[in-house]
Structure formats: structure tokens, C-alpha cells
C-alpha positions in Angstrom: -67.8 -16.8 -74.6 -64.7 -15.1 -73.5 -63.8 -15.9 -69.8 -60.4 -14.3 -68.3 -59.2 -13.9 -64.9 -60.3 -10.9 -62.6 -56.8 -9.2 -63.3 -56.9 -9.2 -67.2 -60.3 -7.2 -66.7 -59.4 -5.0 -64.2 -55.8 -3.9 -65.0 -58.1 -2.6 -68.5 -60.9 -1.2 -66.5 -58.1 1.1 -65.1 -57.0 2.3 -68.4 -59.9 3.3 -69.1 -61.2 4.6 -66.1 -64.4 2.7 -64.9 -64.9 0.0 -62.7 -65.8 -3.7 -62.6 -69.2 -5.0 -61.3 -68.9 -8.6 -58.9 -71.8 -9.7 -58.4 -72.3 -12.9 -56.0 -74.7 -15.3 -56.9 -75.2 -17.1 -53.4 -73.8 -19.8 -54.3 -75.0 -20.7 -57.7 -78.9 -19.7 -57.2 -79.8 -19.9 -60.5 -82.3 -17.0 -60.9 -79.4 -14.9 -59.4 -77.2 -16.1 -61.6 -79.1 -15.5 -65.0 -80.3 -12.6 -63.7 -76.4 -11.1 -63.6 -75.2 -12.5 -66.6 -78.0 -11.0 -68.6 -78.3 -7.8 -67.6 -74.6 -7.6 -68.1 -75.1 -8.9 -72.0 -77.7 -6.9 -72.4 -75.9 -3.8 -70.9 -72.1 -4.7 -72.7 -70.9 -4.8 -69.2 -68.1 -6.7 -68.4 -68.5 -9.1 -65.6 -67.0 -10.7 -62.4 -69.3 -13.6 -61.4 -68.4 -14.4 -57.5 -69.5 -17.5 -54.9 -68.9 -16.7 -51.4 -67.1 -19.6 -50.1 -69.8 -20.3 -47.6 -72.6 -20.5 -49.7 -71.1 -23.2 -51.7 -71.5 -25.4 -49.6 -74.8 -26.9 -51.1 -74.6 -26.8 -54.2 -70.5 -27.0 -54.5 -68.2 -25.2 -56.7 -68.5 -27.7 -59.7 -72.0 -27.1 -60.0 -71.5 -23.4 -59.5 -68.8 -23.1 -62.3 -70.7 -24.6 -64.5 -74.1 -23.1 -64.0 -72.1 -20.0 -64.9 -70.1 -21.6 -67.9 -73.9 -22.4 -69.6 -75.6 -19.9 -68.9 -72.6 -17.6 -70.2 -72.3 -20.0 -73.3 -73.4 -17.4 -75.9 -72.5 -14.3 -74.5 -70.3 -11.7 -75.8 -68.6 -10.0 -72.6 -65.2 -10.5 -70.9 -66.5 -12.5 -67.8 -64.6 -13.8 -64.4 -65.9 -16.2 -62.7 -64.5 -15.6 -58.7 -64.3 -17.3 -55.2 -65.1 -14.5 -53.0 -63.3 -14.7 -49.6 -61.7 -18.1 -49.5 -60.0 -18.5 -46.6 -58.2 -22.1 -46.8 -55.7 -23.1 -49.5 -58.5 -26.0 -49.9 -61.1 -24.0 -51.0 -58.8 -22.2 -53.3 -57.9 -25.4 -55.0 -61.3 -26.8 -55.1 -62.2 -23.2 -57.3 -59.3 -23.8 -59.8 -60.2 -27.4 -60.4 -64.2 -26.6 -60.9 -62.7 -23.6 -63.2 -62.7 -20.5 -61.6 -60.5 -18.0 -63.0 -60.2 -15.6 -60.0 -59.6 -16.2 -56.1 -59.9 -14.1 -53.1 -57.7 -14.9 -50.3 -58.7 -13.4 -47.0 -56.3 -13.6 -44.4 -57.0 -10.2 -43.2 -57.8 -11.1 -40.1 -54.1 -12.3 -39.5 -51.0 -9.8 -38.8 -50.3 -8.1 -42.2 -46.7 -10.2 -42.3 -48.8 -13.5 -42.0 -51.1 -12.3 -44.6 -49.0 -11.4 -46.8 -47.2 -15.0 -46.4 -50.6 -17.1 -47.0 -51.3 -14.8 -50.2 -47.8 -15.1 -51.7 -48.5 -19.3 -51.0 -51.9 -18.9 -52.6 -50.2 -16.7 -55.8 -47.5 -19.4 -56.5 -49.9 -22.1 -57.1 -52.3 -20.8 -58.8 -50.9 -18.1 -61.2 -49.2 -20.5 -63.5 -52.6 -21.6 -64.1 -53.7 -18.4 -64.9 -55.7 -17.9 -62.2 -55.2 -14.2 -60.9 -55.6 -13.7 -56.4 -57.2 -11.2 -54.3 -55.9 -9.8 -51.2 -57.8 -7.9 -48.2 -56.0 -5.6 -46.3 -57.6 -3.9 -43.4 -60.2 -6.8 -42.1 -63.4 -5.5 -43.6 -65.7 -6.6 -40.7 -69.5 -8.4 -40.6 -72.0 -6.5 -38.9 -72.6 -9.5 -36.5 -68.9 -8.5 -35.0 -69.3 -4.8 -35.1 -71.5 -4.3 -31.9 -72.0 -0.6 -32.6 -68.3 0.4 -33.2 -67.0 2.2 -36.4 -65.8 -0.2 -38.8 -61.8 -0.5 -39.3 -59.8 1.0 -42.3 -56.4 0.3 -43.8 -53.9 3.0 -43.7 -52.5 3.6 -47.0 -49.1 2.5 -45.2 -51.0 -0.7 -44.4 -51.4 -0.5 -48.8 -47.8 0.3 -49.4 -46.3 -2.6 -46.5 -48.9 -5.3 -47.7 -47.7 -4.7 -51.5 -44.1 -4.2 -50.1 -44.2 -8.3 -49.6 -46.4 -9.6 -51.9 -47.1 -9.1 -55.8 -50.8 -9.6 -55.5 -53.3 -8.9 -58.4 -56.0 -7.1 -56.6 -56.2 -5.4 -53.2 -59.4 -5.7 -50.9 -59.1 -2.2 -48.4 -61.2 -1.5 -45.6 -62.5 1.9 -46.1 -65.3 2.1 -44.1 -68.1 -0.2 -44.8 -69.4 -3.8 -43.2 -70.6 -6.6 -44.4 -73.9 -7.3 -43.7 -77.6 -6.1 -44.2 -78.3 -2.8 -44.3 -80.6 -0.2 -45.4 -77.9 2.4 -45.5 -74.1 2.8 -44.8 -72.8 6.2 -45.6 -69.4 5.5 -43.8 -67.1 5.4 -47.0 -63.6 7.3 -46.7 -63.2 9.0 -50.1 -60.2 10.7 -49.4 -58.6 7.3 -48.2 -59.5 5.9 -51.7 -58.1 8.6 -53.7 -54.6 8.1 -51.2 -54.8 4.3 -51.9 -55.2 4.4 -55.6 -52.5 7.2 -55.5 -49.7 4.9 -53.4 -50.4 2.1 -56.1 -51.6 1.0 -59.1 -52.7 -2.4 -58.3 -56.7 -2.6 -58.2 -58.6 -1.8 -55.4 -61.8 -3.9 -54.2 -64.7 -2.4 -52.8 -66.1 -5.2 -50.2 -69.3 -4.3 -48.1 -71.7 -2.2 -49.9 -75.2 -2.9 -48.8 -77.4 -0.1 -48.1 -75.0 2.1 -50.2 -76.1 4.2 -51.9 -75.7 4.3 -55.9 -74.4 7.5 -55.9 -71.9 7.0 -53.3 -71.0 3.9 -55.3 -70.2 6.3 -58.8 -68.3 8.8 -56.1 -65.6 5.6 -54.8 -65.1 4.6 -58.7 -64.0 8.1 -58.8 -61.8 7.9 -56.0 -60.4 5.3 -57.0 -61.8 1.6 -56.7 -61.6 -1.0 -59.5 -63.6 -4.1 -58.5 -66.9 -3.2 -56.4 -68.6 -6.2 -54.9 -72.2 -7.0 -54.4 -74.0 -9.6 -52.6 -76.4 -9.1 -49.5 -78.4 -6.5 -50.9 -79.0 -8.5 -54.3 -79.5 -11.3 -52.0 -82.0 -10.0 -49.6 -83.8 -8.2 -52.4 -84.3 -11.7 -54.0 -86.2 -12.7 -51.3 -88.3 -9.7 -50.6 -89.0 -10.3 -54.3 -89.5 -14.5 -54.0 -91.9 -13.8 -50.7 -94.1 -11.0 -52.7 -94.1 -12.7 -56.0 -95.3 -16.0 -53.7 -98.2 -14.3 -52.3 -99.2 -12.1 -55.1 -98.4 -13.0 -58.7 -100.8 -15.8 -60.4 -98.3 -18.8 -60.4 -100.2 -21.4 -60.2 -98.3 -23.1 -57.8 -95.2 -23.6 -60.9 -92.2 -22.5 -59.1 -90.3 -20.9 -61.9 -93.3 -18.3 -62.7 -92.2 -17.4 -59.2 -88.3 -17.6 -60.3 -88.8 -15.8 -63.4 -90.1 -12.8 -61.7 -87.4 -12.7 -59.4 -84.8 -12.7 -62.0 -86.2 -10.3 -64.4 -86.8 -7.9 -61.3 -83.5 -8.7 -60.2 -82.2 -7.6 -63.5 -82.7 -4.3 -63.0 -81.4 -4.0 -59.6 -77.8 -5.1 -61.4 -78.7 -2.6 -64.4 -78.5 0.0 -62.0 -75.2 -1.7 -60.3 -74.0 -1.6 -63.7 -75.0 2.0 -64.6 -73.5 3.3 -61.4 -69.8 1.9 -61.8 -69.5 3.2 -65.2 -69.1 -0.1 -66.6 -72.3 0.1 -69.4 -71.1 -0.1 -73.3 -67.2 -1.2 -71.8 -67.0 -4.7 -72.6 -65.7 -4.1 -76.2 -62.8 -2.3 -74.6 -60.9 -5.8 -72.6 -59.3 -7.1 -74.9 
């Protein structure tokens, strides 16, 4: 198994112009998890396996990290394993120690001088570990606080003052999408990407893209984006899959036939993910 940091993928993924699934695995869910990592083997994807800070909270980031570690234990692809938006140097700490190799920062909802201050704490503890950090820049809202209002964006001055301050490894940008559950968001700012990716070279993160759609996914690698993250919609289509498989497949009343359905149909859900950044047949290119 060869795990690296979110960096040491994507900096290659660049190079050679696709982009980087990271996929969330609510918190360690097992059938979630498996179902990532082998779609990804099977489709020679490299891989960025997040936990949402949140959601670690019951089964904890030592169990998470090593779920991950087993289930990864013969595969062949480049894999990261990430916290997705820590917000406390805690959290952060408590990631590197269980053996994440990638952290996400978010102090995006701070003034950009103040973020840029946490991140450049965050990046001189952990990157002599070999640990690589994420940024947000923009505040990337959750539907909950949205209340019918278009969602924020960065300015690619926000990009070029953010990165002005701090050497970060990867950028979170708000260009247009929430988080939350959706059946469609077609509010993605293309040309923004495309300015972004032009005023830098560090990768950008694609946060919030439930409910869009595949094609608009391919269309922002294009523009631009590096790292494109996913976790409602595999979420929420677990369960849609765990409440029909309940009521409808012959189980027997053994929870894992139940399990087992949901991660082989979840599979395909992240082959498609996979298809649509451009990251199928790329794992033998990170070196």
C-alpha cells in the first residue's frame, strides 16, 4: 500500500491534467469506506479518503485511520487519507497522531489576515511530519445558513492575498456551490475557476457538489480544479439504498446482506465520480 499526503498526489494530478477524487466516508462507515477504496482499485484511481471532523465523533479518528489502513492493506493506488474541515488545532493533531496524511484547515469564516495566520500555525506543525494542509478561501456556505441567497465566491484577488501570506498546499475556493443536500446545484462559476487556476499554481478544491451534475463536474476539472470533494450525496444515497435494500432484498434479517448491497451499489456511484474527474487508469502516473 502506498499512502502519501494530499499534496504529493495532487501537485502530479496537475502535471498531468486530471483531477483527484475525495471521497468522505462519514466518518469511518465501513460499507462507505470499502465501497471507495474498491472502486478506486478496481478503477486505478488514485484516491483521497476524507472524515468530516463532525462525523468522527463516534467512532473517532483512530478507528477511522485504521479502518482505512486495512482495508487499503493490499491495494495498489497512491491513497491520502484526509480530515476534511478541521477547524481547531486539536482536531488537527488528533488526525496526525491516528495517521492522517492530509488536513484541512477551515478558518474561512475568519477575516482572510486571521485565516491566513491559523493556516501558517497549522502548516508549521504538521509539515515536518509530512503531513500536507488545506486552506478555504471564500467561506463555502451550508445550505442551513443560505436562506435563499446566492452562495459567496472568492475573488481571484482573495486567491492571490490568501497565498500572498501563507504557503499553503491546497486552496479550498468558493465558486458557487453549498454544502448540503441537494438534487441539483448548477451555480458553478467556470470562468472564476479558469482565473483562479491562472493566478496560481497551487491546487484548487472543489467543496460542495451535491446535486451536481457529472458533467458539470468533468467541465470545473477543465477549468481548473484539482481535488473535487464528495460527501452528502454518497451519503444520502447510502441511505436511500440501506432503507430500500431493508424493505426489499431477502436478508434474512443478517445486517451485512443489507451492507453489502449498499456498498456494491455504492461502488458505482464512485465509478462514475471517478469516470467524471478524469482520474480512471492515473494511479500508475504518482509517483
Amino acid at each position: 500500500m502506498k499512502f502519501m499526503n494530499g499534496k504529493q498526489i495532487c501537485d502530479q494530478a496537475i502535471a498531468q491534467g486530471f483531477a483527484v477524487p475525495a471521497l468522505n466516508t462519514n466518518g469511518g462507515t465501513y460499507d462507505l469506506t470499502r465501497a471507495i477504496i474498491e472502486a478506486a482499485e478496481e478503477l486505478q484511481s488514485p484516491l483521497i479518503i476524507q472524515c468530516y471532523e463532525p462525523n468522527l465523533e463516534y467512532r473517532g479518528y483512530e478507528y477511522s485511520a485504521m479502518l482505512i489502513k486495512f482495508l487499503a492493506r493490499d491495494c495498489t493506488i497512491p491513497i491520502a487519507i484526509a480530515l476534511d474541515h478541521g477547524k481547531t488545532p486539536a482536531s488537527v493533531d488528533r488526525a496526525v497522531k491516528a495517521g492522517f496524511t492530509h488536513v484541512m484547515i477551515d478558518y474561512a469564516d475568519q477575516p482572510l489576515q486571521a485565516n491566513a495566520r491559523g493556516t501558517r500555525e497549522i502548516i508549521t506543525t504538521v509539515r515536518p511530519l509530512g503531513v500536507s494542509v488545506e486552506a478555504e478561501v471564500g467561506h463555502i456556505i451550508k445550505s442551513s445558513d443560505a436562506e435563499g441567497r446566492k452562495a459567496p465566491t472568492a475573488s481571484v484577488q482573495d486567491v492571490r492575498d490568501f497565498l500572498s501570506m501563507v504557503d499553503v498546499d491546497l486552496l479550498a475556493v468558493a465558486v458557487g456551490t453549498t454544502h448540503g443536500i441537494f438534487k441539483e446545484q448548477k451555480t458553478i462559476d467556470f470562468d472564476l475557476i479558469a482565473r483562479m487556476r491562472a493566478a496560481t499554481d497551487v491546487p484548487l478544491v472543489l467543496h460542495g457538489t451535491c446535486g451536481v451534475s457529472m458533467e458539470d463536474i468533468t467541465r470545473s476539472v477543465k477549468a481548473g480544479m484539482t481535488k473535487i470533494n464528495f460527501g452528502e450525496g454518497l451519503r444520502m444515497n447510502y441511505i436511500q439504498y440501506f432503507n430500500e435494500y431493508t424493505h426489499s432484498l431477502d436478508h434474512e434479517h443478517h445486517a451485512w446482506r443489507i451492507m453489502r448491497a449498499c456498498k456494491d451499489r455504492t461502488k458505482q456511484d464512485v465509478k462514475e465520480i471517478i469516470r467524471a474527474v478524469g482520474s480512471e487508469g492515473k494511479a500508475h502516473l504518482i509517483k
